[in-house]
N, C-alpha and C positions, 0 to 999 in steps of 0.2 A: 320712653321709646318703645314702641307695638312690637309683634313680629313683623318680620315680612313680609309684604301686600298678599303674594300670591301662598304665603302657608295662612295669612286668616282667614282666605279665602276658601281655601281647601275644609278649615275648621268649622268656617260657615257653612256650606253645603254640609258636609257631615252632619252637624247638629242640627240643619233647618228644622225638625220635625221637634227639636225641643222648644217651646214657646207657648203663650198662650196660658201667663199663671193666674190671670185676673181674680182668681179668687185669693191672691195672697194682696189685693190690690188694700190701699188703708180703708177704705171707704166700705170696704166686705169685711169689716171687724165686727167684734162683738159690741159696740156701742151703735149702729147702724142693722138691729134686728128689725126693731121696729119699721126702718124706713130704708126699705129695698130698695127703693126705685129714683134716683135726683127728681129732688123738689125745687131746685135751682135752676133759671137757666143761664149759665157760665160759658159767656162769647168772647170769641180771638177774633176784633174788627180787622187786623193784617194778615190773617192765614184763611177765614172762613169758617164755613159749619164745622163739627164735629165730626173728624174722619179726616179733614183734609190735610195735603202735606202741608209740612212745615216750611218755612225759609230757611235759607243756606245763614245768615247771619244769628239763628238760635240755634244750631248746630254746634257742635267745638271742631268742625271741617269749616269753617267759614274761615275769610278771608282774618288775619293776625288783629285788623286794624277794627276790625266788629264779627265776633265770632259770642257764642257763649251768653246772647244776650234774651232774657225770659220774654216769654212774647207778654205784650199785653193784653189782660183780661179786663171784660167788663163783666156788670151784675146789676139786677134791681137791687134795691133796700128789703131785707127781709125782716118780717113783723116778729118783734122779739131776743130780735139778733143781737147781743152784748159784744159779742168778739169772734173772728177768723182765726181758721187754720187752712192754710194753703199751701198743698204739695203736689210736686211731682214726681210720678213715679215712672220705669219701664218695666210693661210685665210681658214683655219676651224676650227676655235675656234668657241665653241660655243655660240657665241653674234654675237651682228647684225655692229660689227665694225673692222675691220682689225688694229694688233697690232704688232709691228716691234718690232723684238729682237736686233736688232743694225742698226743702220744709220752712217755711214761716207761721209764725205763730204770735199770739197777741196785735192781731190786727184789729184796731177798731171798729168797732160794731157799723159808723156811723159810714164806713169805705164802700164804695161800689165800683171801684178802678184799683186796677195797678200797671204801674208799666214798669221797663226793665231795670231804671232810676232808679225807681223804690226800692227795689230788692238788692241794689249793692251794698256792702257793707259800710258803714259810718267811718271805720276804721281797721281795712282791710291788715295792715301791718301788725297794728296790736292784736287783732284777732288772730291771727296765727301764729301767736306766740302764747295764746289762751289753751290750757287744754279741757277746759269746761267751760259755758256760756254763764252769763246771756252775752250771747252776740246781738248785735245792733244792726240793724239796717235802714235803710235811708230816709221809708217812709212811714219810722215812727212804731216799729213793731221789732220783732227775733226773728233770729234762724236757727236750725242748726247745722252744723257740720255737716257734707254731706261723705260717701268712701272716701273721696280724694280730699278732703280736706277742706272744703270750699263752700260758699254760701251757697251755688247753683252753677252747675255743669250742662251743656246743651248736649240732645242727642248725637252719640257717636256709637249707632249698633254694628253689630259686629259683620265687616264684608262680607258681604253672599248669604248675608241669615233670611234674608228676604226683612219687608219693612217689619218696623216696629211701632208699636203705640204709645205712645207716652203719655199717663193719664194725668191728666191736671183735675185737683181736684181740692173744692171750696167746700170748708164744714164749717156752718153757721152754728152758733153755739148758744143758747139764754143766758149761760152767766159764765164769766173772764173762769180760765182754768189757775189754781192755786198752786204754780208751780215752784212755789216756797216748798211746799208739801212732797215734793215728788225726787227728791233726792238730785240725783242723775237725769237731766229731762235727755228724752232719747224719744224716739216714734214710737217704739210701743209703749213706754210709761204712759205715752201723752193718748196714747190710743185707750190705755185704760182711763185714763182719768175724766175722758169724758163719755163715760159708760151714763147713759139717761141725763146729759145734757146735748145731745144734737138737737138740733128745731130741724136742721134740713140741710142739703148738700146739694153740689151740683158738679158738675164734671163735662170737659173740654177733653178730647182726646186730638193728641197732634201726631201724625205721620213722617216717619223718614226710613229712608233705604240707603244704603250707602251697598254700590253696584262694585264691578269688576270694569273700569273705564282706563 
């Protein structure tokens, strides 16, 4: 349970001017020197271009009975591509750190879809009695944990901070990450481990505000 409406709201307004970390975004690592700028083009067919709001039912404000659900993304076949990583993050919260509502990984090379099916967990119960992965989800790849404990968390920025961005974002890889090798898989391990294997990336950004109503 939150504060209450009208002191997050007070908190919001106060900190609106903190926002805006996109450089702490995954995709601004050091394994993406080479390739500034999405080579992908990574489309949401229910929400629109890049920039536009989101729906109330990928929110965690949506209605109990469909709230929390990842939008689906489409993609061509990228030449090369062995395996996905797919996250999202918000980089205008107000702290000085970029925080991911869901990370998958180990997605097959040969995928150019996902919907919000895929991404739930195989075995929601036994995974939260897991305190290290590999967690399982639906459509045949991982996740990881995200703060709250969960496979994937819908936007809920903070009242009155003004909107937020939510970057979604596709790393096409040339060969599967060896995460035998990597101890603790976490984002940054994984962010290091594919230091000169990206081929390319693409990024969907979705919109949401949550007002004083």
């Amino acid at each position: 349970m939150g504060p209450p409406a009208f002191v997050e709201f007070t908190l919001g307004k106060l900190f609106s001017y903190c926002k805006g970390h996109e450089k702490g975004a995954f995709t601004n690592g050091p394994a993406f020197k080479d390739l500034p700028n999405p080579t992908i083009d990574l489309i949401c067919p229910e929400c629109g271009p890049s920039g536009s709001t989101m729906k109330l039912h990928h929110t965690q404000v949506g209605p109990n009975e469909s709230k929390d659900r990842f939008p689906n993304l489409t993609w061509k076949a990228v030449d090369g591509a062995k395996e996905y990583i797919l996250l999202c993050e918000d980089v205008d919260l107000p702290i000085s750190f970029v925080v991911f509502h869901g990370l998958f990984y180990g997605i097959p090379g040969t995928t150019t879809a996902v919907t919000a099916d895929d991404m739930d967990p195989v075995d929601a119960a036994a995974d939260a009695k897991k305190s290290n992965g590999p967690y399982r989800a639906r459509g045949g790849f991982k996740y990881l944990k995200n703060i709250q404990g969960s496979h994937y968390g819908g936007p809920k920025p903070v009242m009155g901070h003004g909107p937020h961005r939510y970057y979604y974002q596709l790393v096409a890889l040339k060969a599967p990450v060896d995460t035998d090798k990597m101890g603790k898989i976490t984002k940054d391990a994984l962010g290091t481990a594919i230091v000169g294997n990206v081929v390319g990336w693409g990024r969907w950004i979705g919109v949401f505000e949550r007002k004083w109503e």
